[in-house]
C-alpha positions in Angstrom: 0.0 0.0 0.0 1.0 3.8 -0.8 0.9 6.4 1.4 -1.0 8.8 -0.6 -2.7 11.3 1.4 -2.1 9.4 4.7 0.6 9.6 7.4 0.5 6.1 8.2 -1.1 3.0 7.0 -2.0 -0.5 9.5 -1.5 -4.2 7.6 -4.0 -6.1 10.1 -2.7 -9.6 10.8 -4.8 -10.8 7.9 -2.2 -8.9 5.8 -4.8 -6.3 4.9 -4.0 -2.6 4.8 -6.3 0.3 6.3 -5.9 4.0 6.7 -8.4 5.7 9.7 -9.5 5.0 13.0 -9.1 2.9 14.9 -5.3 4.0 15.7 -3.2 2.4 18.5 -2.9 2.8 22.0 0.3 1.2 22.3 3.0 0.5 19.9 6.6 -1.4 19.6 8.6 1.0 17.6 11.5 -1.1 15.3 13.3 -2.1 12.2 12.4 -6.2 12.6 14.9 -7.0 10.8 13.9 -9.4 11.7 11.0 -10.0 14.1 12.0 -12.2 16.7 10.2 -13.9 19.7 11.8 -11.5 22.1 9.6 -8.8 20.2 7.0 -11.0 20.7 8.1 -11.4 24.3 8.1 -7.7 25.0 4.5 -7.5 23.3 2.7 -9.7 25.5 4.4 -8.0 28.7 3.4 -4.6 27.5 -0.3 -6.0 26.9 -0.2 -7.3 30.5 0.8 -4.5 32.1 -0.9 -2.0 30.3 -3.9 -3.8 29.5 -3.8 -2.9 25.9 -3.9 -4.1 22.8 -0.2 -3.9 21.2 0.6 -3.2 17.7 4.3 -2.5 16.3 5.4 0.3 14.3 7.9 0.4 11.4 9.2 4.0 10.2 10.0 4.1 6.3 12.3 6.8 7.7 15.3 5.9 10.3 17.7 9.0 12.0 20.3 6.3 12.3 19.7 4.6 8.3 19.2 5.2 5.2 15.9 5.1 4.0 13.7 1.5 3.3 12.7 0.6 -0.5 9.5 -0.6 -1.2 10.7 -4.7 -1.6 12.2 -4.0 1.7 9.0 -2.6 3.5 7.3 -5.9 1.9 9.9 -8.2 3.1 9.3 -6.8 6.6 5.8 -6.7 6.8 5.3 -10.3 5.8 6.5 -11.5 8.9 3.4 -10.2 10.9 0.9 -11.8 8.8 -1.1 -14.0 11.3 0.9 -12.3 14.2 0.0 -9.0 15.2 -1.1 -5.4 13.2 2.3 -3.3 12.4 1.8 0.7 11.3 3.7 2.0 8.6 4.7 5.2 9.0 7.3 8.1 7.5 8.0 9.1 11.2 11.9 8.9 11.7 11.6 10.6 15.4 9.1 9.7 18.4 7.8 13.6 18.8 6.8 12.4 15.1 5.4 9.6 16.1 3.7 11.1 18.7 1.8 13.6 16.8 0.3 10.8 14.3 -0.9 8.4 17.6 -1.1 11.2 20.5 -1.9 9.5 23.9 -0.3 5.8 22.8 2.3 4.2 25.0 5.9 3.6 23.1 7.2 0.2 24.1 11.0 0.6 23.5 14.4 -0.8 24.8 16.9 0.6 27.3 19.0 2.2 24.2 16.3 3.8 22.8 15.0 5.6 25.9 18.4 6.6 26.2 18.8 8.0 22.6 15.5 9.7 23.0 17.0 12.0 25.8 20.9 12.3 24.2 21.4 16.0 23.3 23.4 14.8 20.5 20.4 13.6 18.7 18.6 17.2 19.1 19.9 20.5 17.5 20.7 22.5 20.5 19.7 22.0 24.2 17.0 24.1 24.3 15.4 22.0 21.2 15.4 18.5 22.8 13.8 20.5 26.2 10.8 21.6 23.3 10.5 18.0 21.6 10.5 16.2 25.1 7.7 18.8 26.5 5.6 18.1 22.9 5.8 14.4 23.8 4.6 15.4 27.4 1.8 17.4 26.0 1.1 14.6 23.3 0.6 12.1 26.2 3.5 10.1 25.1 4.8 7.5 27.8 7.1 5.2 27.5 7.5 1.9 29.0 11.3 1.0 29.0 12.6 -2.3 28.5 16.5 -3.1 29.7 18.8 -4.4 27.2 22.1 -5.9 27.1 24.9 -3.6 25.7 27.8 -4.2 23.7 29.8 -4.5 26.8 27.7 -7.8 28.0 26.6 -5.9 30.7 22.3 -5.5 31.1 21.5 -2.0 31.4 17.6 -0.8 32.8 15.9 2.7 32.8 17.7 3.0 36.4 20.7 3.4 34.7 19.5 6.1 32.4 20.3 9.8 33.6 16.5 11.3 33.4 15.7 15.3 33.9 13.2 15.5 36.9 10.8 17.6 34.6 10.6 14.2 32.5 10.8 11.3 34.5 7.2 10.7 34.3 7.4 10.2 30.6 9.5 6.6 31.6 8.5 3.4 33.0 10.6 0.6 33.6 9.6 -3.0 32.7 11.5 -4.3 35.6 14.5 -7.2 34.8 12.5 -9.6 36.9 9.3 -9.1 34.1 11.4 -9.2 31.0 15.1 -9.9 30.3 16.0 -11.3 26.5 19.5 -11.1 25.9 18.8 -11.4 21.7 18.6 -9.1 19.2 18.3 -8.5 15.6 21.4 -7.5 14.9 22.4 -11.0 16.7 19.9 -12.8 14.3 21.6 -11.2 11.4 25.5 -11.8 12.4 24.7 -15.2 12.9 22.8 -16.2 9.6 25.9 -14.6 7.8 28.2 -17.0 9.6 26.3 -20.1 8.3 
């Protein structure tokens, strides 16, 4: 499916597409490349603790990447057929996402909440204190899963240094709830070694 006029676009887990209402209440923000069963994992957490549906979202758009073709897009989206919806979307940062699904709960991992809050990521000081108070004032939370990092060590929201003002924009998933040490880029090193 195209964009067209639309910001975002659902496949449903019966691979069909849709535009409109209803939009989520809670999304998993990723590349899934691929989806793996700690995603899948992290989902039904979320949908426990929340008590919400969860739906992922994949960005066309990446800060970090270069932008996703089309066969790529497909490729990605075929692996949620029968599992779960997934949004499309051309939204490369979360106060982006936040203004196409105001009031929905970002699920995201330990080194995303911490990229969210880097200054580096933000032009100036002053602008990452306006796109964290837009996210604030969207209703954005997050709920903050830990993660292992490169060192081996597992690293949790507690570890992440968090202004006062927007502490109440994070939740922890606590290590006790949910701890997969397995990620995509895992997935991928190790198919390229077979």
């Amino acid at each position: 499916m195209e964009f067209g006029l639309h910001d975002w676009y659902c496949q449903e887990p019966d691979g069909a597409t849709r535009t409109g209402s209803p939009a989520p209440r809670a999304l998993i923000a990723g590349s899934f490349n691929p989806l793996h069963a700690g995603h899948r994992q992290l989902a039904a957490i979320a949908e426990h603790r929340l008590g919400l549906p969860v739906a992922y979202e994949l960005s066309r758009v990446n800060v970090d990447k270069p932008p996703l073709a089309d066969e790529e897009v497909r490729r990605r989206l075929a692996q949620f057929v029968g599992v779960s919806p997934i949004y499309v979307t051309r939204a490369p940062t979360f106060e982006r996402k936040a203004s196409l699904f105001p009031g929905a709960v970002m699920i995201v991992g330990c080194d995303t909440a911490e990229r969210i809050l880097d200054p580096r990521y933000y032009q100036s000081l002053a602008d990452r204190q306006r796109s964290l108070t837009i996210l604030g004032d969207q209703g954005t939370k997050f709920l903050v899963a830990g993660r292992v990092n490169r060192d081996g060590r597992f690293v949790g929201l507690e570890h992440v240094h968090i202004d006062a003002e927007f502490r109440h924009l994070f939740e922890a998933i606590p290590e006790s709830d949910y701890r997969v040490d397995l990620s995509s880029s895992q997935i991928r090193q190790g198919q390229a070694g077979q």
